[in-house]
C-alpha positions in Angstrom: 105.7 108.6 85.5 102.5 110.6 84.1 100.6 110.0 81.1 103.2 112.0 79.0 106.0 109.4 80.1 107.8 112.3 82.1 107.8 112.3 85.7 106.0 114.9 87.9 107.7 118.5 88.8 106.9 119.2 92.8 107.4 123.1 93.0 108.3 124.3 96.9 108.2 128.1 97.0 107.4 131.0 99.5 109.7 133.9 101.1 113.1 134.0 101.7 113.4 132.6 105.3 109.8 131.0 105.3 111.1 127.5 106.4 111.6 125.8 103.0 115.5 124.5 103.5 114.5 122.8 106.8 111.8 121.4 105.4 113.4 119.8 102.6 115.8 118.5 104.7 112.9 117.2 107.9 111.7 115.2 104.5 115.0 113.7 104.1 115.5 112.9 107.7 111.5 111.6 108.6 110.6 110.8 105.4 113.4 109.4 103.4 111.3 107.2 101.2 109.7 110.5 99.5 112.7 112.4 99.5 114.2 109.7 97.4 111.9 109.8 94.6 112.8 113.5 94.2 115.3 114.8 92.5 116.5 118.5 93.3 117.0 121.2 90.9 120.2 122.8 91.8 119.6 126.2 90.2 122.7 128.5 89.7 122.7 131.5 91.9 125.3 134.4 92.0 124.9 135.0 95.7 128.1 133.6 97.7 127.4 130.6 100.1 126.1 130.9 103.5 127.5 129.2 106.1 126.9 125.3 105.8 125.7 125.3 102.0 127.6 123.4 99.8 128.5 124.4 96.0 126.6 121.6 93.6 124.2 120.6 96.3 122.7 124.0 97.6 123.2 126.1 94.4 126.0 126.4 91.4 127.3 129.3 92.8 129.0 131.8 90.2 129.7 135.7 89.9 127.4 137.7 88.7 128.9 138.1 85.2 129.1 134.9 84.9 125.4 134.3 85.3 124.7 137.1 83.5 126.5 135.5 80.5 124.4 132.7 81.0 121.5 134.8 79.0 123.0 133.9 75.6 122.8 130.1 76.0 119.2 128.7 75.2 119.4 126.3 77.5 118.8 128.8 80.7 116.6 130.7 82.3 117.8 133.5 83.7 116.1 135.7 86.4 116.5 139.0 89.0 115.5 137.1 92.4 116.0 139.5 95.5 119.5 140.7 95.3 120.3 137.7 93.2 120.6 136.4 89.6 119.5 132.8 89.1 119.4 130.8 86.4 117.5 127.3 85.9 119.5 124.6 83.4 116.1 123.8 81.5 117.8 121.2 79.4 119.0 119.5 82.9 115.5 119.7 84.4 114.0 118.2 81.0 116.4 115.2 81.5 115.4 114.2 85.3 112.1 114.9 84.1 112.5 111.9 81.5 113.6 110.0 84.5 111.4 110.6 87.5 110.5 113.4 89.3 112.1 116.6 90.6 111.8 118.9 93.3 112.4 122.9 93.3 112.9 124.5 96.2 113.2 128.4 96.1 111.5 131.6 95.6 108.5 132.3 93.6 110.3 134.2 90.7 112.1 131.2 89.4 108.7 129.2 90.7 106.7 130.7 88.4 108.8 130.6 85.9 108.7 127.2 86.1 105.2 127.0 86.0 105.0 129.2 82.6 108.1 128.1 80.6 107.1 126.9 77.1 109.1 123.8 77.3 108.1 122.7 79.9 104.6 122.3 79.1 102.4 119.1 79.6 104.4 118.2 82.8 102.7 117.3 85.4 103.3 119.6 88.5 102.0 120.1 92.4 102.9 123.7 93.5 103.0 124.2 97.3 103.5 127.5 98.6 104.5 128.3 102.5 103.6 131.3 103.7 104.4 133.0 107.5 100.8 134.0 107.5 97.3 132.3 106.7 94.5 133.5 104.9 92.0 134.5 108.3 95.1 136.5 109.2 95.1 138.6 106.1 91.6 138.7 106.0 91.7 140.1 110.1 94.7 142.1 109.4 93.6 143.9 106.4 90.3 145.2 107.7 90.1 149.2 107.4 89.4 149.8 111.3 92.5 147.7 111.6 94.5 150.7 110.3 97.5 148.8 109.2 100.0 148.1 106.4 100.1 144.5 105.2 103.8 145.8 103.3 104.9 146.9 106.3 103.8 144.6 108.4 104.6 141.6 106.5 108.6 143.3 106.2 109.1 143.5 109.3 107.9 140.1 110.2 110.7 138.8 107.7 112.9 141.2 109.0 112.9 140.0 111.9 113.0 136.1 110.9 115.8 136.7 109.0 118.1 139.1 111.0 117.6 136.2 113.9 118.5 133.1 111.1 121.7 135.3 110.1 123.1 136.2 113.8 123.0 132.5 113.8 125.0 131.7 110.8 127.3 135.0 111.6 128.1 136.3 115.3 128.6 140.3 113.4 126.7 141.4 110.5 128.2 143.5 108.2 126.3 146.6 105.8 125.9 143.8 103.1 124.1 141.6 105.2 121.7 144.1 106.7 121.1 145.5 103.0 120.3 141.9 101.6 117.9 141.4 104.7 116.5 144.4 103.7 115.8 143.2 100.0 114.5 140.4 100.8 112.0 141.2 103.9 110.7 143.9 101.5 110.3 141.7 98.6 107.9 139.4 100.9 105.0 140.8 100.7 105.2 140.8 96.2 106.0 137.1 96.7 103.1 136.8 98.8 100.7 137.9 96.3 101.8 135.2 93.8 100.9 132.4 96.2 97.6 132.4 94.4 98.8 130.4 91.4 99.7 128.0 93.3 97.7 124.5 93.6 98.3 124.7 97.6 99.3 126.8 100.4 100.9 125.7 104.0 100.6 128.1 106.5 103.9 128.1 108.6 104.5 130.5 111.4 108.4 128.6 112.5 110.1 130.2 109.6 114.1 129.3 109.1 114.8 130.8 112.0 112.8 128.9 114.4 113.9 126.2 117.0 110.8 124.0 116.6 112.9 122.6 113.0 116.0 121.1 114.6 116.2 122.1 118.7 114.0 118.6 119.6 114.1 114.8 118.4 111.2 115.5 116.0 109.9 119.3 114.3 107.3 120.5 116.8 104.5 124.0 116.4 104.0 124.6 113.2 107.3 123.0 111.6 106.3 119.5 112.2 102.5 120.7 110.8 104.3 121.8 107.4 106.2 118.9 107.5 103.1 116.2 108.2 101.1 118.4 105.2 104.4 118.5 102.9 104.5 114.8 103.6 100.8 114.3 103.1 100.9 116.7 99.6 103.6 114.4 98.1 102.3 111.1 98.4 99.1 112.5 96.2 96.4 113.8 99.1 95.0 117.4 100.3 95.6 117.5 104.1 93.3 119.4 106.6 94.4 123.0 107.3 96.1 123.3 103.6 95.0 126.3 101.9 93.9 127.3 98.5 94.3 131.9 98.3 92.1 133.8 95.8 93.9 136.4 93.4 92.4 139.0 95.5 93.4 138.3 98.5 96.1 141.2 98.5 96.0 144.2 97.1 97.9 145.2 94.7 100.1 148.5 94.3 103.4 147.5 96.3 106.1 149.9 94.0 
């Protein structure tokens, strides 16, 4: 518990397909000590389930009306994430807060969010963002003589991530699934320019899609490096290699 009596809020964020699901659950398989000490925020989402995730564990999920309706009631916060609407039970968060601590896991809309909401000030938060490219990358990348498009670039890098998680979760795609890899490869590189509000950044090239999380005995490549700095973050120290992103890092003007 902190000062306030209310236990700490641990914010996981980055892009969709990133790695943040199989790091959450490498902590609860290597490092079940931390894991247990966190409590997850189980958002709900109007998305329908993928393929393994379970309703009440994973997310509430609920039709869109129905989280639309969910604007009315004080206790939510409701937000446009990708192609979804999410809300967050702020009265629900409040009460693990006065318990111990929680976890979010999920994208930077509803992160920051979290980070901003009027209730929930005086709580004592680490924000950790991953991101599928570090800061000497951007820096290299972005040079004039380079000639290229960070937007571009940085959707079809997620593109790519996530068309290879979904074949796995589904042997055909349909237009549905192509359209909301779409959304949310072009939505990275907007996410990516919030990372700088956050206390730290992991750099994580093994996004969702990689082997290195689950293929082996233990995470290898850069999975078991977010993992060893995730681990490292929790228990209260900065780890070598985490980084820390200026507001100017990219530029702006994405429509």
């Amino acid at each position: 518990m902190s000062e306030t009596g209310r236990g700490r809020l641990a914010i996981l964020s980055g892009p969709s397909c990133v790695g943040k699901s199989p790091l959450y659950k490498a902590v609860g398989k290597f490092y079940p000590d931390l894991q247990s000490k966190l409590h997850k925020l189980v958002l709900v989402n109007s998305r329908r389930p993928r393929p393994g995730e379970e309703d009440g564990f994973d997310y509430h999920f609920r039709t869109q009306a129905q989280v639309e309706a969910l604007r009315s009631d004080s206790r939510y916060a409701v937000l446009a994430a990708r192609s979804d609407l999410q809300a967050v039970d702020i009265q629900e968060l409040e009460s693990i807060l006065a318990r111990g601590d929680a976890l979010f896991e999920g994208n930077p809309y509803v992160a920051r969010a979290l980070q901003t909401h009027p209730r929930l000030a005086g709580v004592e938060r680490l924000s950790i963002f991953v991101s599928p490219l570090s800061k000497e990358e951007i820096v290299f990348l972005k040079a004039p003589e380079r000639n290229i498009s960070l937007p571009d670039l940085l959707t079809d890098l997620m593109r790519h991530k996530l068309l290879r998680r979904t074949r796995r979760q589904k042997q055909e795609l349909s237009a549905k699934d192509l359209e909301d890899i779409e959304t949310r490869a072009s939505s990275a590189y907007r996410e990516l320019q919030e990372a700088w509000h956050f206390d730290h950044l992991i750099v994580n090239h093994d996004g969702e899609d990689s082997d290195n999380w689950e293929a082996f005995y233990y995470p290898l490549g850069d999975a078991r490096k977010t993992l060893e700095a995730f681990a490292v973050l929790l228990r209260g120290a900065v780890p070598a290699g985490v980084e820390k992103w200026e507001e100017d890092l990219l530029p702006g003007g994405v429509s």
